[in-house]
N, C-alpha and C positions, 0 to 999 in steps of 0.2 A: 713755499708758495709759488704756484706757476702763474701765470700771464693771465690764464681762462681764472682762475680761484681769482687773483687779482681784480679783473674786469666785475666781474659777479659781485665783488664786494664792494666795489667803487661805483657799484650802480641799484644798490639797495639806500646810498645817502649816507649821511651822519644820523650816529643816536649813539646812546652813553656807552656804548664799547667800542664804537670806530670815529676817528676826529680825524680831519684834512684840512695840512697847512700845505701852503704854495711853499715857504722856507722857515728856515727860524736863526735869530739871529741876537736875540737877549737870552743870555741864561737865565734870567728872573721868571720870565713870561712863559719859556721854553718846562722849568719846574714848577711851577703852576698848574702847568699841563700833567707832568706825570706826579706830581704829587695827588691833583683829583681822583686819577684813574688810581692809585692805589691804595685810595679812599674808598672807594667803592668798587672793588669788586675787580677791580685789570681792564684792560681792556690796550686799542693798537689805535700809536698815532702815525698815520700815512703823510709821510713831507714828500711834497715835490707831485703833490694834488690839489687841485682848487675848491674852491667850497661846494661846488656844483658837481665834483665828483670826476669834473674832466682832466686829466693826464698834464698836467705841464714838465712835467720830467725835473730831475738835475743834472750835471756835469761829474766826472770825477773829481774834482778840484772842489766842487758844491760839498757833494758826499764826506769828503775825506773834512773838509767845515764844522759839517755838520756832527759827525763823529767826535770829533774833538769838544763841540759842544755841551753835546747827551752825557759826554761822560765827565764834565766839571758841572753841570748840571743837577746831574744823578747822586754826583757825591760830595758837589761841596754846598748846591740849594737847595736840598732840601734836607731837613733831618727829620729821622733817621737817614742816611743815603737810602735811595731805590738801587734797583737791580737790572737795568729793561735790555729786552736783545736786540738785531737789529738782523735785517734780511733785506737785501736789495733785487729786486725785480728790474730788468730788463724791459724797457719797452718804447716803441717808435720814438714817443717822443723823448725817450731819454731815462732815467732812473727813476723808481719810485722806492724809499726807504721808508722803509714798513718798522714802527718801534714798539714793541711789545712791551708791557710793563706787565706785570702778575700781581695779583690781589694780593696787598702789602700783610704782612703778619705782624707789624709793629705799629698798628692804626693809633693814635690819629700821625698822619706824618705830614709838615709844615716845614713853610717856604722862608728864606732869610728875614723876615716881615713879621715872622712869627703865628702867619696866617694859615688857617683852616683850609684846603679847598675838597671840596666834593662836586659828582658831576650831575648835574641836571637834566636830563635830556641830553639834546648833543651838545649842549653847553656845559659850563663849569659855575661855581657858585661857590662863594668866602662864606664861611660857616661864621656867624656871629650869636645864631642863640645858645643860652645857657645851656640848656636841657640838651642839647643839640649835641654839645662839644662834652660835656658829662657821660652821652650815652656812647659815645665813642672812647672816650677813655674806658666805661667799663668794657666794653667790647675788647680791647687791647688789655684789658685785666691790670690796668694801674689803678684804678677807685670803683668800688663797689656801691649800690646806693645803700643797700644794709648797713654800713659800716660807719655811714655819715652823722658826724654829729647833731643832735635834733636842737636849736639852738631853744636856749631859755627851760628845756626842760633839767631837772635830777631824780637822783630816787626818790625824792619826796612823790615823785609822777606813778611811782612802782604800785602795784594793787598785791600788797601783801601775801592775802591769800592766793592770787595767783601763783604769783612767783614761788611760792612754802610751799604748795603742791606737787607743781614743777620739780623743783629740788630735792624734796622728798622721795619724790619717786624714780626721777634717776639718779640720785649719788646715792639714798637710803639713811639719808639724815636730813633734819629739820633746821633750815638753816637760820631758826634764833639761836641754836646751842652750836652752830659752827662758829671756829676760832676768831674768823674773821667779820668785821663790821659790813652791811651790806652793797655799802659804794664799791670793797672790795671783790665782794663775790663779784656782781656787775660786770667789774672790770676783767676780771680772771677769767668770765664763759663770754668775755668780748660783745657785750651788751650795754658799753658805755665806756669812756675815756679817761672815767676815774671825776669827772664834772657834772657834764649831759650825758644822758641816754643818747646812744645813736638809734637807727629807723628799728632794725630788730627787735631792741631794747624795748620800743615804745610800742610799736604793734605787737607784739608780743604778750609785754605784763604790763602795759600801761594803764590808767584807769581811766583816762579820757582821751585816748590819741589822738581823735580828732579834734581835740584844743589844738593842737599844735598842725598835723596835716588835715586839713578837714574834707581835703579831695578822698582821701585812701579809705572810700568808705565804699560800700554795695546799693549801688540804686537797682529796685526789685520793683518791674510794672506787671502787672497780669491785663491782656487787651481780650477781650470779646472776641474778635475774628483774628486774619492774620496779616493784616496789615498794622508797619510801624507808626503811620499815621491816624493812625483810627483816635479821634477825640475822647472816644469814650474809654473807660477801663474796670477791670473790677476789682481789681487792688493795686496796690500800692505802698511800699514803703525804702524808707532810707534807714538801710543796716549798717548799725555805726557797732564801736568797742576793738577790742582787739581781735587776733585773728581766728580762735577761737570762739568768740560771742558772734563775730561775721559768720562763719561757717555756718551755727547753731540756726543762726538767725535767716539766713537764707536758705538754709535744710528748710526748714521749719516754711519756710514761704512758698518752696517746692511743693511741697508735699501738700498745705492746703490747699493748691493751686492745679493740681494736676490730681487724674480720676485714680479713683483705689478699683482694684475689678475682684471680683469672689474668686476666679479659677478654679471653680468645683467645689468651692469650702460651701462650710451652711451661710445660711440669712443671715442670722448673726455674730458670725466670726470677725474679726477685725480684715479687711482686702486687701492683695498686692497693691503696692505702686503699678500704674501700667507702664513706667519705665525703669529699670531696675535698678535700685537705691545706691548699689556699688557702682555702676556705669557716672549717675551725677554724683556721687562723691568723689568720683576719681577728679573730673573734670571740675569740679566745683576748687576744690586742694589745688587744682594744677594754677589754676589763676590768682588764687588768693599768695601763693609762696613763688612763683614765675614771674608773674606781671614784673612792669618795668617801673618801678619806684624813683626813677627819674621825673618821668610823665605824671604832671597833677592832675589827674585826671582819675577819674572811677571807674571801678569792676560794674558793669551791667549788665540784669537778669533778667529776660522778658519772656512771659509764658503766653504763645499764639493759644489759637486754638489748633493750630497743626503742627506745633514744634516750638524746642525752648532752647532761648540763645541766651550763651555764657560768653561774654564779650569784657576781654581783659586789656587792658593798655601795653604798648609793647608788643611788635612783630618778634618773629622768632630772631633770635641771636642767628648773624650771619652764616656760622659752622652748621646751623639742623635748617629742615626742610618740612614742609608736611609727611613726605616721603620717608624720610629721617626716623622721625618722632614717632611715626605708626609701626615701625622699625623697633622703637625700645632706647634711641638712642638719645642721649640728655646731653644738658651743658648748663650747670647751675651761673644764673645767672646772680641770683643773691644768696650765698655760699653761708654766711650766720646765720643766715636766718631761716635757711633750709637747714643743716645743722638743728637746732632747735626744735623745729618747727612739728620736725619728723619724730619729736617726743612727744606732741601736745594734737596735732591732727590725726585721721587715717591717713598718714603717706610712708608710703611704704621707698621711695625713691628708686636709684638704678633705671628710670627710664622705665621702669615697669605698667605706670598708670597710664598712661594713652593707651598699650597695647590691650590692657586689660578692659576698659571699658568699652574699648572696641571688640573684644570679645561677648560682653555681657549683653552689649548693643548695638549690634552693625552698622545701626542706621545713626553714626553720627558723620555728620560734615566737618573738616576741619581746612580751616580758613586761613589764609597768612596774607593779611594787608599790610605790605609796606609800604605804601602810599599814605594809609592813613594810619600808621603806627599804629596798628592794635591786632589781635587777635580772636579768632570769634571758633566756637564750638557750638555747633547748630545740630540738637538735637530731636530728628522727626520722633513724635508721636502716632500712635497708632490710630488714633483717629481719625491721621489724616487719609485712610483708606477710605474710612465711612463716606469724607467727602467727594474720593474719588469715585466710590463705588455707591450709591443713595440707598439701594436697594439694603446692604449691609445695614443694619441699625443697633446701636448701641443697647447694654443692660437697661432692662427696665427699673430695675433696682440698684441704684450704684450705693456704696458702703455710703453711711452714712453717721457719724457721731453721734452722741449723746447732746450734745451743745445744738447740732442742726436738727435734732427729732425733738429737742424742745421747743424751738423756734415754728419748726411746721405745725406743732400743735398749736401753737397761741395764733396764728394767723388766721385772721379770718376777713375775706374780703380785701380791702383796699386800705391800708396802715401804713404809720409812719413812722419812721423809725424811733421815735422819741414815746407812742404807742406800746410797739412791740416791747422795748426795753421795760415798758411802765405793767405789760403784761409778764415776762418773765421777771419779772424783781430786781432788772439788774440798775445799776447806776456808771458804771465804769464804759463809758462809749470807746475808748480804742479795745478794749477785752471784748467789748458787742462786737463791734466789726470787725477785728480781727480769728474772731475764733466761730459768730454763729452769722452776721450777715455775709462776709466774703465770701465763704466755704460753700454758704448754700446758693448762693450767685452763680458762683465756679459752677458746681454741680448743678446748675440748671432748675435747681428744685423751688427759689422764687426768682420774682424777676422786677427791675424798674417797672414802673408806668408812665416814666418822664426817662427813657435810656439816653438820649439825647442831652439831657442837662442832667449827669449823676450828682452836683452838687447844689442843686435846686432846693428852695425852703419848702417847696410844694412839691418835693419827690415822697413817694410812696412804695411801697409793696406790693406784691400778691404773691399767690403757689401759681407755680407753673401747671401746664397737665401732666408732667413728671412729678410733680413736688404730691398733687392731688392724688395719684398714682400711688404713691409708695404710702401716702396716708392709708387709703383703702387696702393696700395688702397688707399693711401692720395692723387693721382694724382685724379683717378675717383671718390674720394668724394668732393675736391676743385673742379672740374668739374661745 
C-alpha cells in the first residue's frame, strides 16, 4: 500500500472492513478487535490514525510495541489464534501500521472472556443471542441445527406410515419385519439420539411437528394487488405437518392461486400453469430443506397480482452468493436432512435447482438479506405485462374447474356465502373456500361487494363480467 491508496482510504471514514486507533496498548481490547474482524468477513485495522481519519503517525520504538503486541494478541487472546499481517506506510506525520486480518475459517473465534465479537458497522459488538452464536457454530461446521435434539419428543412422535414408506422404498424392506426395533432404525439413518427425535427426525416423519417447533411452518397470503400492505386478501392459509405435507400444501396453494392459461389446447382441456411448475418446485424444495432452522421463524408465500415471493429464513451461508448459487454452486447447510429429504421431495441437489428454475423461468429475482437474515425468491408473473402494457388483456376464458363452474351456476345476483353453500349442498366451509370460493376470487370470476371488510357478517357475492362471460360461452357451446 502506497501513501495516495493510504490517503483514499483514510478519507472514505470507518465502516466494518477499515477501523482507526491512534495506539493500542491492552492485548485484551487490541483482540476484541481482530477477533470481530475475523467474525465477519476480515477486514484492516489502521493504528497510529485518529478516529477522524487524520494521520497521527508513530515512532519506531511505537511500531516495534506495537508488533510485539499483535502477535501475543493474535495467539495467546484469542482462540483459535488469528493470522493478521502487517505493512507500515511512511508518511509526514510518521508511521501508519496498516493490520490486515482475513476472514477467519475457524468461526466463531473468542477473546480470553470467552466472548463473541462481531463487527457492526464501524463498531464492534459481544454476541450474546442464542440463535446468534448457534448460527455461527454451524457456519464453522461444529453443530448443525438438523442434528439437534428436539426436546420432549420420541418415536412415539414418528407417523408410521410415513416413515414404512420411506424405508420401503429406499432400503426395499418394510421396516416392521427389520431386525431392529424402531428407536434403532432412528438412530442408525441419524434421525434421533437413540431418546428424542432430532429437527430432521421430526420434520421429516413426525406427525405433529409443530407440537414441538410451531414457527417451522409455511404462512401462504394471496393479496388482490401488489402491495404487501394491502388489508384485503383472497386467501390464506397456515401450512403446517412435515416437509412433505408443507410442500403438498403450499403446491396446492400455488396453483389455486395463480392463472392456468389454454396455450392452444381446447375449451375444455385442463391449462398450463402460467409459471412453470418445475421453476416453483425447484424454489419451493430450496427453502423448505436450506432455510436456517436456527431462526424460529416461518417460510413465507405471498401471491401479488404481479409476482410470487418465497421468502425463507436464513441469508445465504457466507461461502455462496447470489452470483454463486445462479452458478450451480451449494453448501448444505442442514446435511441430514438434505440427505433424506432428496428421497421424499423433488430434489435433485448438486446445486442444480437454482440453475434449473432459472432456466425454466428467467424472470426470477434472487435476494440475499443479511440484514434481515432471510432469503426471498421473487417470482415475476406474466401479468404483470398486462399492467405495464393496458392495451394487452388477458383470456376471456381462463381454465376453470368443475368446483368453480358449479359455483358460477348457483349464483345469482347478490349471495352469501352461507347461501351459496346451502345452494350447492355443501356443508364443509374450509373445502367451500378453499377449493370453489378462493379459486374463483383468484380468477376474477366473482367478487366481494363489501372488498373492503373480507370478514364482514354482511359480505356477499356476485359474478364478475368475466364470471357472466364465461357463463354465456359455456351456454352457446352446450348449445
Amino acid at each position: 500500500m502506497n501513501l495516495a491508496d493510504l490517503n483514499q482510504l483514510l478519507a472514505c471514514g470507518e465502516d466494518s472492513r477499515n477501523q482507526f486507533k491512534r495506539d493500542a496498548t491492552n492485548a485484551d481490547s487490541l483482540a476484541a478487535e481482530l477477533a470481530a474482524f475475523a467474525n465477519s468477513g476480515g477486514g484492516c485495522l489502521f493504528l497510529g490514525v485518529a478516529d477522524d481519519g487524520s494521520v497521527v503517525g508513530l515512532d519506531a520504538a511505537a511500531v516495534q510495541r506495537l508488533n510485539q503486541l499483535l502477535s501475543n494478541a493474535a495467539s495467546h487472546n484469542v482462540r483459535p489464534p488469528v493470522h493478521p499481517t502487517t505493512e507500515n506506510v511512511q508518511t509526514d506525520a510518521g508511521i501508519v501500521m496498516v493490520v490486515r486480518v482475513p476472514d477467519g475459517l475457524a468461526k466463531p473465534y473468542i477473546d480470553n472472556q470467552g466472548r463473541i465479537w462481531v463487527k457492526q458497522g464501524a463498531d464492534k459488538r459481544h454476541v450474546t443471542s442464542r440463535e446468534e452464536m448457534q448460527r455461527m457454530f454451524q457456519r464453522a461446521g461444529l453443530v448443525y441445527a438438523d442434528v439437534v435434539p428436539v426436546s420432549g419428543s420420541s418415536a412415539a412422535d414418528i407417523d408410521d406410515k410415513a416413515f414404512n414408506n420411506y424405508f420401503s422404498r429406499r432400503y426395499g424392506q418394510n421396516n416392521e419385519f427389520s431386525s431392529q426395533p424402531l428407536e434403532q432404525l432412528l438412530r442408525n439413518l441419524s434421525l434421533s439420539d437413540g431418546r428424542e427425535l432430532n429437527l430432521a427426525g421430526l420434520m421429516l416423519f413426525g406427525r405433529h411437528p409443530q407440537r414441538y417447533r410451531p414457527a417451522f411452518e409455511i404462512k401462504a397470503v394471496a393479496f388482490p394487488g401488489t402491495a404487501l400492505y394491502d388489508t384485503r386478501y383472497l386467501d390464506s392459509e397456515d401450512i403446517r405437518g412435515n416437509l412433505l405435507e408443507q410442500f403438498r400444501g403450499a403446491f396446492a396453494f400455488i396453483k389455486r392461486n395463480l392463472h392456468h392459461v389454454q396455450r392452444g389446447r381446447g375449451f375444455n382441456t385442463l391449462g398450463e400453469l402460467e409459471i412453470p411448475e418445475t421453476a416453483l418446485e425447484e424454489l419451493l424444495v430450496n427453502a423448505l430443506i436450506h432455510r436456517d432452522y436456527f431462526t424460529s421463524a416461518s417460510i413465507r408465500l405471498m401471491v401479488f397480482a404481479d409476482r410470487l415471493e418465497i421468502i425463507s429464513p436464513g441469508h445465504l451461508p457466507d461461502s455462496l452468493s447470489v452470483e454463486t448459487i445462479r452458478q450451480g454452486k451449494t453448501n448444505r447447510r442442514n446435511p441430514t436432512l438434505t440427505e433424506h429429504a432428496s428421497q421424499i421431495l423433488p430434489y435433485r441437489g448438486i446445486g442444480s435447482g437454482i440453475p434449473r428454475a432459472l432456466q425454466e423461468w428467467p424472470r426470477i429475482e434472487l435476494i440475499d438479506d443479511v440484514a434481515g437474515n432471510q432469503f426471498s425468491a421473487v417470482i415475476w408473473r406474466p401479468e404483470a405485462e398486462w399492467v405495464a402494457k393496458p392495451s394487452l388483456t388477458p383470456e376471456v376464458t381462463p381454465e376453470v374447474t368443475p368446483e368453480v363452474a358449479r359455483l358460477l351456476a348457483v349464483v345469482n345476483g347478490e349471495m352469501s356465502r352461507t347461501e351459496i353453500m346451502a345452494a350447492l349442498g355443501l356443508k364443509d366451509e374450509k373445502h367451500f373456500r378453499q377449493h370453489y370460493q378462493q379459486t374463483a376470487i383468484s380468477q376474477k370470476l366473482i367478487e366481494m361487494t363489501q372488498p373492503d371488510k373480507p370478514r364482514s357478517r354482511l359480505q356477499k357475492y356476485r359474478l364478475t363480467p368475466a364470471g357472466l362471460a364465461w357463463l354465456q360461452q359455456k351456454a352457446t357451446k352446450d348449445k
